[in-house]
Structures are given as structure tokens and as C-alpha cells.
C-alpha positions as CSV (number, residue, x, y, z in Angstrom):
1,X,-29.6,-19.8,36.1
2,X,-30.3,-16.5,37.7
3,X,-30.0,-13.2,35.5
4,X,-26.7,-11.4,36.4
5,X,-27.0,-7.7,36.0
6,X,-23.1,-6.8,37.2
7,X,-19.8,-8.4,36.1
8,X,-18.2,-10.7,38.4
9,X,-15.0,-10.5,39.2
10,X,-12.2,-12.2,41.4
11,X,-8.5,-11.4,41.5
12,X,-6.7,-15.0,42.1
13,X,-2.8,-16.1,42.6
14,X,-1.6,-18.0,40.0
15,X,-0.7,-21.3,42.7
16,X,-4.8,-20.7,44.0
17,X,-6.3,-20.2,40.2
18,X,-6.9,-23.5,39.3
19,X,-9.7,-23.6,42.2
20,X,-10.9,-20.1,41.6
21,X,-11.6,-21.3,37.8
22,X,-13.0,-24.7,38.4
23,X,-15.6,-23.0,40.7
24,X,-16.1,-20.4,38.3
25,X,-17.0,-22.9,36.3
26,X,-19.3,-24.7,38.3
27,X,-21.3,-21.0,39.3
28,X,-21.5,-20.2,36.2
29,X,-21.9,-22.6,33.5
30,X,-23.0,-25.7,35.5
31,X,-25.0,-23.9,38.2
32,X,-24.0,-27.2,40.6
33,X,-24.5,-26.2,44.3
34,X,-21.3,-25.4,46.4
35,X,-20.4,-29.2,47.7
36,X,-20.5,-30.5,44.4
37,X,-17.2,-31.3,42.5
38,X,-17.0,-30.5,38.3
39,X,-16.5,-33.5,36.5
40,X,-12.7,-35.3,36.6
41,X,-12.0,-34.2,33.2
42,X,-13.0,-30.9,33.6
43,X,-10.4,-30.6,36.3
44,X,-8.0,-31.9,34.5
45,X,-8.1,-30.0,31.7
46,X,-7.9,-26.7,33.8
47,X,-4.9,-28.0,35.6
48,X,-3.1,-29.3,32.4
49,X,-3.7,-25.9,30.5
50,X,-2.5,-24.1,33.8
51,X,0.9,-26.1,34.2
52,X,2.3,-24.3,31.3
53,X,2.5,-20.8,33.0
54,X,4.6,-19.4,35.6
55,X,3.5,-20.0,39.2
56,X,4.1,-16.4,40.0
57,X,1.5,-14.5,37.9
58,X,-2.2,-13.1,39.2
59,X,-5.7,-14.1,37.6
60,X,-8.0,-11.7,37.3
61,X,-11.3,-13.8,36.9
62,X,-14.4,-12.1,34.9
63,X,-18.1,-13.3,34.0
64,X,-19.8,-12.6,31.8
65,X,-17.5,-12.3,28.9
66,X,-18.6,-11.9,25.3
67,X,-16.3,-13.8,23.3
68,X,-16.2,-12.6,19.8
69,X,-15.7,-15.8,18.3
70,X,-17.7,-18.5,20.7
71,X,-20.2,-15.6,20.1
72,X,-20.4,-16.2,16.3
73,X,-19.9,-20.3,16.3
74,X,-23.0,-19.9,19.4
75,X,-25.5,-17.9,16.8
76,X,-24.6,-20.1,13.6
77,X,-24.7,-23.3,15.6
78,X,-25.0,-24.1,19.9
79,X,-28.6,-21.8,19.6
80,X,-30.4,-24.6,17.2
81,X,-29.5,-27.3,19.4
82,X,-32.2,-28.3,21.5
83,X,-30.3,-28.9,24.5
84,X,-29.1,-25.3,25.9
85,X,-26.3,-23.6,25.7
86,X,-25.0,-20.3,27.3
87,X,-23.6,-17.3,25.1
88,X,-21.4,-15.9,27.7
89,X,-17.8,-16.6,28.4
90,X,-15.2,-16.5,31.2
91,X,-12.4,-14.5,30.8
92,X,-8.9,-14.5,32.1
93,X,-6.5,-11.6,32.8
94,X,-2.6,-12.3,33.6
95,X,-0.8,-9.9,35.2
96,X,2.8,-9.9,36.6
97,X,3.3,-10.1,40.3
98,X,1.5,-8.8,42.3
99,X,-1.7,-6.9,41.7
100,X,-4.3,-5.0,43.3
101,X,-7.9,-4.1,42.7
102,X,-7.3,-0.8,43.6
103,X,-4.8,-0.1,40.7
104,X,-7.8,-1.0,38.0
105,X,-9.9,2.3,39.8
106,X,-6.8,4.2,39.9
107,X,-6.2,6.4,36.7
108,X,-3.0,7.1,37.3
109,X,-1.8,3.5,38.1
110,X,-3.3,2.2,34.5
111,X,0.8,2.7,33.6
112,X,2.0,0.7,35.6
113,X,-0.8,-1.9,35.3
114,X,0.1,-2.1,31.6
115,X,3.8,-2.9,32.2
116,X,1.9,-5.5,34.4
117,X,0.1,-7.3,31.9
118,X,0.2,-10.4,30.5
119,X,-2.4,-10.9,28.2
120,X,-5.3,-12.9,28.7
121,X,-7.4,-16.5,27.7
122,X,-11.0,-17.5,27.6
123,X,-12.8,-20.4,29.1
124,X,-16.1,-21.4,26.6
125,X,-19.5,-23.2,28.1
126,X,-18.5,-26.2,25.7
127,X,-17.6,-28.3,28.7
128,X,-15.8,-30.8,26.2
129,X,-13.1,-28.5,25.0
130,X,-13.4,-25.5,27.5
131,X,-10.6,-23.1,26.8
132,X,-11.3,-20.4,23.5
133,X,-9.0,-17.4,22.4
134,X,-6.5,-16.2,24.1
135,X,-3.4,-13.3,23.2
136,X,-0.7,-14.1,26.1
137,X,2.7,-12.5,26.4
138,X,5.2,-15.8,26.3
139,X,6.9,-14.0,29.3
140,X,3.7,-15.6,31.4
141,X,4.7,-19.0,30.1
142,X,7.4,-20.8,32.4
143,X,9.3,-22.1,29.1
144,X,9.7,-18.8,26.9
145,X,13.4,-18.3,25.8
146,X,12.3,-17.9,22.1
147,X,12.2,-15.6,19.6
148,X,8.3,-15.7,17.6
149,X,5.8,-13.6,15.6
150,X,4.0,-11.6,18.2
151,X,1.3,-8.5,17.3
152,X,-0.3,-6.2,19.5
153,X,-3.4,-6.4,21.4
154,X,-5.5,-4.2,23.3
155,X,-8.1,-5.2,26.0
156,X,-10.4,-3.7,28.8
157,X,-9.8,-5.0,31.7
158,X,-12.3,-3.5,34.7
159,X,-12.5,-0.6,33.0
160,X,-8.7,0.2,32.2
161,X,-7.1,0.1,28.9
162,X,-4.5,-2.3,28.5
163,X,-1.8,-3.7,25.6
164,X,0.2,-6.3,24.9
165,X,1.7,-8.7,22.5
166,X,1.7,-12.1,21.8
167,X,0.2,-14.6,18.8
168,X,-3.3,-15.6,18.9
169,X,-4.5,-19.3,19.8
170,X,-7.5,-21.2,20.7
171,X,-8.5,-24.7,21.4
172,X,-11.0,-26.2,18.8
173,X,-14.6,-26.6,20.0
174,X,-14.6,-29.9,18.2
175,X,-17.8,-28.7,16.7
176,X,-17.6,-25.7,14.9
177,X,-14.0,-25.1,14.5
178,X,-11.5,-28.4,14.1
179,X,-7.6,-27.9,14.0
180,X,-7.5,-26.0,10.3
181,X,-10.5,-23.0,11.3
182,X,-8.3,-22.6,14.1
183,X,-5.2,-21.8,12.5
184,X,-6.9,-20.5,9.4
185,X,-8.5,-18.1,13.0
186,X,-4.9,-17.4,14.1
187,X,-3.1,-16.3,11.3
188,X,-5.7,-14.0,10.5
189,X,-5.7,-12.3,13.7
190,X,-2.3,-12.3,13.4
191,X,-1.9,-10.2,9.9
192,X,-5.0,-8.2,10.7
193,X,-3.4,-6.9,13.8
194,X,0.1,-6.0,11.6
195,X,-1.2,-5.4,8.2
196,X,-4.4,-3.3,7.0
197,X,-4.7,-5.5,3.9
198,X,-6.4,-8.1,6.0
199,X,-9.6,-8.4,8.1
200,X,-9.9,-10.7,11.3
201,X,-12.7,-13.4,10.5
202,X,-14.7,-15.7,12.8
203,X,-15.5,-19.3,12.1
204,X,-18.7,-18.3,10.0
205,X,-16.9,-16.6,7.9
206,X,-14.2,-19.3,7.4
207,X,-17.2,-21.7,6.3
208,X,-19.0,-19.4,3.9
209,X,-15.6,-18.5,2.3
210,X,-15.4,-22.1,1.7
211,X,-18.9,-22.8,1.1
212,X,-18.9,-23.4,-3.4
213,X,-15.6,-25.4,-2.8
214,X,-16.9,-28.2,-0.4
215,X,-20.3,-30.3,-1.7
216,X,-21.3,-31.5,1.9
217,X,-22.3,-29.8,4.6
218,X,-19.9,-27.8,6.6
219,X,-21.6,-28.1,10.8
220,X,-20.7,-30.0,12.4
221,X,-17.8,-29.4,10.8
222,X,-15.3,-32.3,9.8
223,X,-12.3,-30.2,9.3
224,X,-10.3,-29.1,6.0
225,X,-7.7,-30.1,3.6
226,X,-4.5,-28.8,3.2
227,X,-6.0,-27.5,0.2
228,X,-8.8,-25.9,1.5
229,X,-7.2,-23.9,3.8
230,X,-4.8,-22.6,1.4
231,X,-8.0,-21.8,-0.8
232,X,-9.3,-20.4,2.3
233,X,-6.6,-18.1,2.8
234,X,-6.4,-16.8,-1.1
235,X,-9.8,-15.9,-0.5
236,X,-8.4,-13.9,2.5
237,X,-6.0,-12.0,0.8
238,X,-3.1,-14.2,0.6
239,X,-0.8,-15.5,-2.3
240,X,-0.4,-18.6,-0.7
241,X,2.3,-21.4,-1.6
242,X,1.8,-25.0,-0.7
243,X,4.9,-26.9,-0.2
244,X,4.5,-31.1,0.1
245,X,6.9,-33.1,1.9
246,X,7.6,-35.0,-2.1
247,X,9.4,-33.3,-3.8
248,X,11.3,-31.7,-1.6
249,X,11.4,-34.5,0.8
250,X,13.9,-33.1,3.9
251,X,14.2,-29.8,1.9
252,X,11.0,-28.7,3.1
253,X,12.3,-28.7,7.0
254,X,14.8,-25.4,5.5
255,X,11.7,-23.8,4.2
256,X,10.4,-23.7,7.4
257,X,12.9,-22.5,9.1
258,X,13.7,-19.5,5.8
259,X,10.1,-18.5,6.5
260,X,9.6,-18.3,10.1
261,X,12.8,-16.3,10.7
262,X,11.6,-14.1,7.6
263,X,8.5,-13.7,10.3
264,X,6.0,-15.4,8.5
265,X,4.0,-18.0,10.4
266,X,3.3,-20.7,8.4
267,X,0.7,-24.1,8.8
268,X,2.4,-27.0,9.0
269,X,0.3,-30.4,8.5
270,X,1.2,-32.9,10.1
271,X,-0.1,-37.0,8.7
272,X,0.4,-40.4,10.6
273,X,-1.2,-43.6,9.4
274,X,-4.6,-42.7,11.2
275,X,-5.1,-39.0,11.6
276,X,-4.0,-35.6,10.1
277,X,-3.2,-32.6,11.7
278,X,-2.5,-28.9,11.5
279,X,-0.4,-26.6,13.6
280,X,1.2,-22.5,12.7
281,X,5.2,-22.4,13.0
282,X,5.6,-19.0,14.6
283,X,9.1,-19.0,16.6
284,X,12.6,-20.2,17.3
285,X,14.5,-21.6,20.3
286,X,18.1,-21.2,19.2
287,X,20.9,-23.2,20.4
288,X,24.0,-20.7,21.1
289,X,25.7,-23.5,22.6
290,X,26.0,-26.2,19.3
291,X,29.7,-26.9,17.9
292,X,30.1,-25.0,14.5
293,X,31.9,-27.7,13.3
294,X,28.9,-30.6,13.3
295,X,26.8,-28.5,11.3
296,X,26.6,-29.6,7.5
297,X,28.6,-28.1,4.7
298,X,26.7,-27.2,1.6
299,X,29.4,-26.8,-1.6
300,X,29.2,-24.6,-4.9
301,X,31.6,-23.5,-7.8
302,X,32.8,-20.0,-7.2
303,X,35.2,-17.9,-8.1
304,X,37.2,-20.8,-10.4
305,X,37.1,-23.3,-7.5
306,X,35.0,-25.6,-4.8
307,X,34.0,-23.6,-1.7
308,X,32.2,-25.1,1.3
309,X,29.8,-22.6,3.6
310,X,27.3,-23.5,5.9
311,X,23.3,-22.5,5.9
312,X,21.7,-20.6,8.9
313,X,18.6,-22.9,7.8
314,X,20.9,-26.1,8.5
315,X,21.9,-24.2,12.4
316,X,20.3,-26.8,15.3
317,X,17.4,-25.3,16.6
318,X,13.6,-25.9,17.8
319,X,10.0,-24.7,16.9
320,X,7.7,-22.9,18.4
321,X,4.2,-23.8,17.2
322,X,0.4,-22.9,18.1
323,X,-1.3,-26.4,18.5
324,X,-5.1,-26.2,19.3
325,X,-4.9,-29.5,21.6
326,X,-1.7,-27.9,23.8
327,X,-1.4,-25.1,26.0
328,X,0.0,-21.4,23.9
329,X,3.7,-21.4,22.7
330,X,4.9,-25.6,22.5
331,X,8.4,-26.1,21.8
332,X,9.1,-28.7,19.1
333,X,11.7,-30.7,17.0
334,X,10.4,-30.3,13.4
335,X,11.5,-34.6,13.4
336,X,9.4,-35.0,16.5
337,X,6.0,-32.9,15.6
338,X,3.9,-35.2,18.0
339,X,6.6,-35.1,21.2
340,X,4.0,-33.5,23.4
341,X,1.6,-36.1,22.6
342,X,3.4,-39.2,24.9
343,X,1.5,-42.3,24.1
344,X,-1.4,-40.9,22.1
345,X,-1.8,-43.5,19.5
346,X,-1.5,-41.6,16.1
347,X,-0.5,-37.9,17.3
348,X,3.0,-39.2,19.0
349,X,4.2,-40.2,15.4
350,X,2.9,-37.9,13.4
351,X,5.2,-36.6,10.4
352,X,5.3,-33.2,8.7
353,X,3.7,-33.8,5.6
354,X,3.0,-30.4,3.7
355,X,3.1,-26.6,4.5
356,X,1.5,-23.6,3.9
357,X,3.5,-20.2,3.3
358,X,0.7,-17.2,3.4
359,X,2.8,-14.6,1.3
360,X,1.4,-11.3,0.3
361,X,0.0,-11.8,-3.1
362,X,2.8,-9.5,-4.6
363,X,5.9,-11.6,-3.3
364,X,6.6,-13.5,-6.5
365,X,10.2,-14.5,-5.6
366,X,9.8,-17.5,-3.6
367,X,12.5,-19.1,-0.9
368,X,13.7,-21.6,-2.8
369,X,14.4,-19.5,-5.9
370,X,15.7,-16.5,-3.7
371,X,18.7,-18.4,-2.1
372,X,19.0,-19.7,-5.5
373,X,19.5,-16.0,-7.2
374,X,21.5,-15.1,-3.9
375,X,23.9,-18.0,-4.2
376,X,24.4,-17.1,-7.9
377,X,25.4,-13.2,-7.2
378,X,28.0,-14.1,-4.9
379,X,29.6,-16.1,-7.5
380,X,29.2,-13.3,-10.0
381,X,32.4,-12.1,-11.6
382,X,30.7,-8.5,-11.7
383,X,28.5,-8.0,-8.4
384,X,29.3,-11.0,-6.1
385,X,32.5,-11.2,-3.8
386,X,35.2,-14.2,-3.6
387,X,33.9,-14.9,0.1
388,X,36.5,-17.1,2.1
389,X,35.9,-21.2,2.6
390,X,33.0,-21.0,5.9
391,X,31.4,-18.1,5.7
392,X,27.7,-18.1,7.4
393,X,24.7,-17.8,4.7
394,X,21.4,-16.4,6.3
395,X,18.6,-15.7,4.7
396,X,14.9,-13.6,5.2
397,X,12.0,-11.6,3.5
398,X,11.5,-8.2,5.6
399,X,9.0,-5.6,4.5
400,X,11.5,-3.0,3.3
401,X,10.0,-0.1,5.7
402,X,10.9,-2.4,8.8
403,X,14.7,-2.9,7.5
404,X,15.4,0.4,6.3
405,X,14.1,1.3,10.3
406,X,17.1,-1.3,11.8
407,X,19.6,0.4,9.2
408,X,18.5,3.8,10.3
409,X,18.8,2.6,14.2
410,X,22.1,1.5,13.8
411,X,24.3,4.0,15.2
412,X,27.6,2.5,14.0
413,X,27.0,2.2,10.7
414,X,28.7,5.0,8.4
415,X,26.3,8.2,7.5
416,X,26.6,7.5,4.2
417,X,25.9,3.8,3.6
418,X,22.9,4.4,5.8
419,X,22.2,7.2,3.3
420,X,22.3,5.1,-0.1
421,X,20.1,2.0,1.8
422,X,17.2,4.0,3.3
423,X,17.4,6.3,0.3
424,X,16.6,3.1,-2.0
425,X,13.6,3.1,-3.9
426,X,12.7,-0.4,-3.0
427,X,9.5,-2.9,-3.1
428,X,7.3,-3.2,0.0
429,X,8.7,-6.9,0.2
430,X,12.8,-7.2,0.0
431,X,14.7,-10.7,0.2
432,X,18.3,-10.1,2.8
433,X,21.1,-12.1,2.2
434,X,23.6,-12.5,4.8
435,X,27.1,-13.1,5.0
436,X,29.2,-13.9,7.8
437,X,32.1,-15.0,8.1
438,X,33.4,-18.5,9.9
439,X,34.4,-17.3,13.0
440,X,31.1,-15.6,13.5
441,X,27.9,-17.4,14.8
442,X,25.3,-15.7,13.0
443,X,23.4,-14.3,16.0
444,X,21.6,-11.3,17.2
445,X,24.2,-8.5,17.6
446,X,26.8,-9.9,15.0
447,X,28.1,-7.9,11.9
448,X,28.0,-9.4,8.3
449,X,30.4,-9.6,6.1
450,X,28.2,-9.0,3.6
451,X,24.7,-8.1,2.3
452,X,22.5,-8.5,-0.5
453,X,18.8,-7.3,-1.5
454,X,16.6,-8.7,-3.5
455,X,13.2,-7.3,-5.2
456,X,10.4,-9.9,-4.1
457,X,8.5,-8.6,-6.4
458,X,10.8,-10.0,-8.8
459,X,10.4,-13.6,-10.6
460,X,12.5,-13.7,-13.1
461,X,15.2,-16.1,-12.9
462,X,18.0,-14.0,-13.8
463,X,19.4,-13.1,-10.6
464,X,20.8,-9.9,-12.0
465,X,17.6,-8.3,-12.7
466,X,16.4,-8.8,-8.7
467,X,19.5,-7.5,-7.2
468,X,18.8,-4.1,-5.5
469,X,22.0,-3.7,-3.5
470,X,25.0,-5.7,-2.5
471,X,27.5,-4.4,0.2
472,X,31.2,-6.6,0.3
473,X,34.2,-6.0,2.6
474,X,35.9,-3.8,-0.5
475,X,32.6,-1.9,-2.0
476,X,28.9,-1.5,-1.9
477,X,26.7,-2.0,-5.1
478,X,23.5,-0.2,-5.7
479,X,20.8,-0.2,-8.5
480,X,20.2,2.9,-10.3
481,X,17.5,2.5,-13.0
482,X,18.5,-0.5,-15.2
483,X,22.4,-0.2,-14.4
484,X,24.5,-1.0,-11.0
485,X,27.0,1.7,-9.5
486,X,30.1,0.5,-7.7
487,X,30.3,3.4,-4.7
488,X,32.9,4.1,-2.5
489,X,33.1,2.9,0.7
490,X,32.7,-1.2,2.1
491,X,29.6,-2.5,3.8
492,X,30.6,-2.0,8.0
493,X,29.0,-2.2,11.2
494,X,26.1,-3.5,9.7
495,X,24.2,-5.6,12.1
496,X,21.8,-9.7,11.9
497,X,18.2,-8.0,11.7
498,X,15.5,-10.2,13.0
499,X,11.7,-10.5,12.2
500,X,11.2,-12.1,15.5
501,X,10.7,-10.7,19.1
């Protein structure tokens, strides 16, 4: 191939870009001569991975691109094969309709580029699995009404500066990085990007973290266990909890869902009788449209009698999940894990068979056990509330700077309630408990009935000695030192926070 001293670039329709790529492809990491086609599943991969985006965005095409991570699995592996392998990378920019080459010279169109952009993916020289990391805006995906963990990104694109936000993914390389280094990859970029306790890391690094735990070698690699990822991740910086489908059988499903709307993405393996698999839970699609009244009733002894209330964890919904074999952002049924695998023997019945939760190491209070201590305080002759047959239970960790931020945003919400909540010495990690009541539907915009917070710092089982605040329809409850003050005043125009976007 002939040395390339300038970066190549071509702006491309989103309807035209499956061509522009494929000969992209051809030029650069095939060097076939202009008549002759790529290879039939070459094509088809392009076209598959392009279906999932709307048909209205622009491509700007770039080579060469210096991948971060192809760059690392090309140094600690593709460069001691003897057959030869390229370094460089193609890049992908997506922008909202319709661009220009003229706004990337422009300084004072870089705005309005921004507002423009979409994120980007990467195509890799490893013809068998072609398409590497990516950070894409779900608005660029034709199915996108979801709510998911997205973090910032920031890119040069042709010399402008641009941002935007969406969850990392890539496709495994089926060589260096299988389905766990990519999600082990994701999440990492993920909390790095949100967090300064954590570090991004590149496949090497995933390997020698794991290096004194597996007696084998590690390239080519022959993927993880469930268990070596979550030792993977402790090494990272995570208190990780590993949840198996035995013992808590279809219990584990509301875990899930308590821990993704709590914003925590969490790796879901997946077993059939021939293969294993891992994915990251990140999102929701929530159905606004279900009837209350199918939804199962969970009972407890409160207040001297039987009450029935539903669990938001219970509400119909779907996943949204980062698979490295699919296109960015699928939409799943937690029963159906393997629904965008029609007819591929072993992946279209696959089973979720364990998750991991990566919690910062200081979050002692678990799910389980928090909506165990919250479900024990309502029924508290001292600090809980006689809430009426119905009410809506919702549950979620938040970082307590975030929450005290919606509080503070809430206009509505009396001066001096907001006072006494972002006033609260609390932990960096806070379990929410919220009430509604049943003629609410527990969305974005609705008002509790009642709230509770929890130190996650907390393990105790005591559900006293965790409570930091409790606001009812007749009086708010605060901690102060080792005792609880009843204050005046009942908990109003409070408002569903959410950890997703």
C-alpha cells in the first residue's frame, strides 16, 4: 500500500454510506483495484450494522484513524503474526441533517456543528469482525425512545472540537477481545468518563489484571468467566456483587431492573445449552400505556392489617443492552435475551443466568436488603406512615450530590423542605424510596407521596440506623446525630428523579 501523508476524508449521506464505507474499505485495507467487489460478508456486515440508524444522518468518512484500543490489541498481538496487518483505523462521524465541509473550517460555525453531532464508530482492518469502538448519541439510532446511562465524550473531528453523549460499545475482534473484555471495555469507559475514581483500560490491561488468576495463556483469548470479570472489575476499583439466577431464581429479573434505573449498568450473562454469553443492561423502554390493574400485587403486615402495593421493579418494560455481536442500543425482553438472534442455534434461546452489579466499593447496603429496610420503615409505628391499599413503591441508589441538585431544581417544592434535604450531611451513595399513590403511574414528572433515604454506606440490618430522612403527607423526618426530629411541614411537590437520560 502506498504511504499516505494527509488524512482522507469524505462527507457521505447516510442512504449513500454504505457504498462510501465498503470502498473505503477496499482503498484502504484491502488495496483491491476499483472494479473489484469486497467480499459478500464484508458487505453484509456494513449494511447490517447500518440498518440500525436513521436514514437521514451524514457520514463523515476519515483514514487514517488511530484507534486507541485496536492500537493496543495491534502491538500486544496482530504485529507478531506473520501475515500483516495494518495499525490504522477508519473512523466514522454522524452528524444531524445536513452538513457541510465548510462548517468544519469555519470557527464560528463549530456551535452549531456540535448541536449537530452525533457521535461516531470505528471500522478495524480485522476483516472478520470489522466494526471497533464507537460513542453514538441514541438520537442517531432509528429505535431510541429509551431512557439509558449515557457519559460525555469529546472528539476532533477535521480539526473542530466536538461533544456528545452516549454509552461506549464495540464489536469483539474474536481474537483479542471476546464478549466479557468488551463489556469489562465498556463499563470502564463508562465510569471513567463520570467518576475520577476509575481509569479507562484497553484490552492489555484487562489480560494482565487477570494474568495470576488464569493458568493458561490468555491470546488468543478464549473469553472469561462470570467470575473473572467480576475479579477483573475489583481489581478496577469496583465492589462488585455477583447475583446467580439460583437462588434468586425470577427475583434476579427485579435486581435488574432496581439497578439500572438506579443508573448503574450492570453485565448480564446469558447460558444456553451450548454457548455463554455476556451483554451490559444500560436503559429502559417504558410502557406508559400498560393497565395498572395486571401488574402484580406484592402483600405485607402494616399498620395492624394486610396491605397490597405494587413494585415499580414489577411495571412492564424492556432493556436496553450493549451486545458486542448487534448494532449500539438493542431493545430486549429480559425473558427473551436472544430475540435479535432469529434462528442462531444456541444464541436465540439463551437464558439470563447471572449478573454483575459494579457498585462503588463503599456501597455496603445492597438492593435486596435496601427495599427490605425501606419496606420495614413504612411499617414503623415511629418513622413510617399508614400508606393507603395501592400505593406505587420505587426504588434507586443516586449519588447524593446529583439528588440534592434535582431537589434544589425543583421550583415547586417549599424553601424550607428544600432547605433541611440539601442541608443533610449525607453519604456520597444514598438509597430513594418512593411513594406514590394508586392513582399515580410512577413516571417522570409525577409527585410522591412519600420519600425515604437511606445511608448506603450503611449495612446493618436495623433499618432504623440507615434512615436519613423520611417525608409523609402529615410530616417530614430528619436525622440529627443519633436521634430523628419530627419537623413541621409535610413532604410536597416533590418530584420521580431519574438516573437515566
Amino acid at each position: 500500500m502506498k504511504s499516505i501523508t494527509t488524512i482522507e476524508f469524505e462527507l457521505s449521506p447516510m442512504e449513500e454510506a454504505d457504498k462510501a464505507i465498503l470502498e473505503a474499505i477496499s482503498t484502504f485495507f484491502l488495496n483491491l483495484e476499483d472494479d473489484e467487489p469486497v467480499s459478500n460478508d464484508i458487505e453484509n456486515s456494513v449494511k447490517e450494522y447500518l440498518e440500525a440508524f436513521r436514514e437521514d444522518l451524514y457520514c463523515l468518512i476519515e483514514y487514517p484513524y488511530v484507534d486507541k484500543v485496536y492500537r493496543d490489541s495491534y502491538y500486544s498481538y496482530y504485529s507478531s503474526k506473520h501475515a500483516d496487518y495494518q495499525r490504522d483505523s477508519i473512523r466514522v462521524s454522524l452528524f444531524e441533517p445536513t452538513v457541510t465541509g465548510n462548517e468544519f473550517l469555519d470557527p464560528a460555525q463549530h456551535g452549531t456543528l456540535n448541536k449537530k453531532y452525533l457521535g461516531y464508530f470505528t471500522i478495524r482492518p480485522t476483516l472478520n469482525s470489522l466494526f471497533g469502538r464507537s460513542l453514538i448519541n441514541p438520537k442517531a439510532m432509528l429505535e431510541s425512545d429509551f431512557k439509558a446511562c449515557l457519559c460525555k465524550g469529546e472528539s476532533f473531528v477535521f480539526g473542530a472540537k466536538l461533544q456528545t453523549e452516549g454509552f461506549p460499545h464495540s464489536a469483539q475482534d474474536e481474537e483479542t477481545i471476546l464478549c466479557a473484555e468488551t463489556t469489562i471495555w465498556g463499563l470502564m469507559e463508562y465510569f471513567s468518563s463520570r467518576y475520577p475514581d476509575y481509569k479507562p483500560v484497553l484490552p492489555s490491561q484487562i489480560h494482565s489484571a487477570l494474568k495470576n488468576l488464569i493458568f493458561q495463556r490468555q491470546l488468543p483469548s478464549m473469553g472469561l468467566s462470570m467470575d473473572q470479570i467480576s475479579f477483573a472489575l475489583k481489581e478496577f476499583g469496583f465492589g462488585t456483587r455477583i447475583y446467580n439466577q439460583n437462588p434468586y431464581s425470577s427475583g434476579i429479573y427485579n435486581l435488574i431492573d432496581c439497578y439500572i434505573e438506579s443508573g448503574i449498568p450492570v453485565l448480564i450473562g446469558l447460558e444456553s445449552d451450548t454457548i455463554g454469553h455476556v451483554i451490559i443492561g444500560i436503559g429502559k423502554e417504558y410502557d406508559h400505556t400498560f393497565d395498572i390493574n395486571t401488574v402484580k400485587k406484592t402483600t405485607f403486615h402494616s399498620h395492624g392489617r394486610d396491605k397490597e402495593f405494587l413494585e415499580h421493579t414489577n411495571f412492564p418494560k424492556r432493556y436496553v443492552v450493549q451486545d458486542d455481536n448487534l448494532a449500539p442500543y438493542r431493545v430486549i425482553d429480559i425473558d427473551n435475551p436472544g430475540e435479535h438472534y432469529p434462528g442462531s442455534q444456541g444464541f436465540d434461546d439463551m437464558k439470563v443466568d447471572s449478573v454483575i452489579v459494579p457498585l462503588y466499593p463503599k456501597i455496603y447496603l445492597e438492593a435486596e436488603l435496601a427495599r427490605k429496610l425501606f419496606l420495614e420503615l413504612i411499617k414503623d409505628e415511629d418513622v413510617g406512615f399508614d400508606f393507603e391499599d395501592g400505593f406505587i413503591f420505587r426504588y434507586f441508589l443516586a449519588s447524593s450530590r446529583s439528588f440534592k441538585r434535582h431537589v434544589s431544581a425543583i421550583k415547586e417544592i417549599n424553601t424550607g423542605l428544600k432547605f433541611i434535604i440539601v442541608s443533610s450531611k449525607m453519604p456520597k451513595f444514598i438509597w430513594c424510596g418512593e411513594i406514590y399513590s394508586s392513582e399515580s403511574s410512577a413516571k417522570e414528572g409525577d409527585e410522591p407521596i412519600g420519600l425515604i433515604i437511606l445511608d448506603a454506606t450503611e449495612a446493618n440490618k436495623a433499618g432504623i440506623d440507615a434512615l436519613l430522612f423520611a417525608g409523609y403527607p402529615d410530616r417530614c423526618i430528619r436525622r440529627d446525630e443519633n436521634n430523628f426530629v419530627d419537623l413541621q411541614g409535610a413532604l410536597e411537590k416533590y418530584t420521580y428523579y431519574s438516573n437515566l437520560k
